[in-house]
C-alpha positions as a printed Julia matrix, in Angstrom:
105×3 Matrix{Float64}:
 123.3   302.86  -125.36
 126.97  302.64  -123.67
 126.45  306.4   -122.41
 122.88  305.24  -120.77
 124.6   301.91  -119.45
 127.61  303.88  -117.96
 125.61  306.78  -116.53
 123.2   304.27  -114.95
 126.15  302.39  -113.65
 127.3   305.25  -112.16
 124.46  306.22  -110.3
 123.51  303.06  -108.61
 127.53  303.15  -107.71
 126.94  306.65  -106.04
 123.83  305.76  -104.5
 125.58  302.66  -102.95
 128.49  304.22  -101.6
 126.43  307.21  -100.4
 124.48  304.9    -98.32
 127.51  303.24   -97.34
 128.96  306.06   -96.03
 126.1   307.3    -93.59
 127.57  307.97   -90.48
 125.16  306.29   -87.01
 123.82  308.72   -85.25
 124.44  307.65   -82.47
 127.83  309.02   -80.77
 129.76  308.27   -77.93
 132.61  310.64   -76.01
 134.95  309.92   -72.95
 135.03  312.36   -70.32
 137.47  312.2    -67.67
 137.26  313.65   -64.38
 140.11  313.04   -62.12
 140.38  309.16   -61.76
 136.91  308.58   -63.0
 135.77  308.3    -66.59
 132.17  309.14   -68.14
 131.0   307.99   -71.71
 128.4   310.18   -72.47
 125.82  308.27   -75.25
 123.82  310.28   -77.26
 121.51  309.71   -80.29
 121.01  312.63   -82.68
 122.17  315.06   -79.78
 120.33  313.84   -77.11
 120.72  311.38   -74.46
 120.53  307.82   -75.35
 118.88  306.53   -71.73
 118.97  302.99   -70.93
 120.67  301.59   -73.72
 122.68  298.16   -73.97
 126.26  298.64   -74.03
 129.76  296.88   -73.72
 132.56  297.91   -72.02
 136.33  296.06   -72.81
 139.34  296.69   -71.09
 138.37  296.56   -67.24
 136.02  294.72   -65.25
 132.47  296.98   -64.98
 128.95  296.28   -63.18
 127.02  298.76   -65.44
 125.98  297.23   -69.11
 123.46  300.23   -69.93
 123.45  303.77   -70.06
 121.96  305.86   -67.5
 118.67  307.46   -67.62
 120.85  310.56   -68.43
 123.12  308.24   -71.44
 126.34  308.08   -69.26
 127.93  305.49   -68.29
 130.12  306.35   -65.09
 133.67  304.48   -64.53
 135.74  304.51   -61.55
 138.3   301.68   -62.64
 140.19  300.4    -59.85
 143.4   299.61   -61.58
 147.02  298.96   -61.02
 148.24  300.37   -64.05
 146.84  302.86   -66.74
 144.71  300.4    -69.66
 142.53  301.55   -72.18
 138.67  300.89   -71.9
 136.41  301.28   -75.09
 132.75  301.55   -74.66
 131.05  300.08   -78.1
 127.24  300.52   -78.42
 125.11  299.22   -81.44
 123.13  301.29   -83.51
 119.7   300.8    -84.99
 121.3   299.31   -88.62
 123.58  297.0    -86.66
 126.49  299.2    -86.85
 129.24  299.57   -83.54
 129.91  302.78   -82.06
 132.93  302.67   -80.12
 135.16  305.4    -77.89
 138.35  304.04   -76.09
 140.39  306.63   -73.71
 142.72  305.65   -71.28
 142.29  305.49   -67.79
 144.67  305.93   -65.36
 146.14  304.35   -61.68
 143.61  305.76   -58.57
 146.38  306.6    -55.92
């Protein structure tokens, strides 16, 4: 009966930090292209269009993805910061990316 109990125990165990562990499929990546920056927001590979997002760090107009899933940054700033873009995810979960972005001169 010990052997059943343990080998039960250790399955729901398993189970629950398999499910744990999922990673969101949702992913985000920082692109930079000279003084601008572009989070690109996809969900399973493709573009996540029109989705909800925050952006920390600077001060930015656009609070949803593109119909394309980028988000398009040209910070005006005195001195190099970092910016992370967090979306949610269907389960609740954050998705973030932070880069640095750098002085426009």
């Amino acid at each position: 009966m010990t052997k059943l109990a343990t080998a039960i125990f250790t399955a729901v165990l398993s189970t629950t930090f398999a499910a744990g562990a999922l990673a969101s499929d949702i992913q985000v990546k920082a692109e930079h292209n000279g003084p601008s920056t572009v989070f690109r927001v996809t969900k399973a590979g493709e573009p996540l269009a029109n989705y909800p997002v925050e952006i920390s760090g600077i001060d930015a107009d656009q609070n949803m993805t593109s119909d394309n899933g980028s988000v398009y940054l040209r910070p005006d700033v005195l001195s190099p910061r970092k910016v992370t873009l967090t979306v949610i995810d269907d389960n609740g979960e954050s998705v973030s990316e932070s880069t640095l972005v750098t002085v426009d001169r």
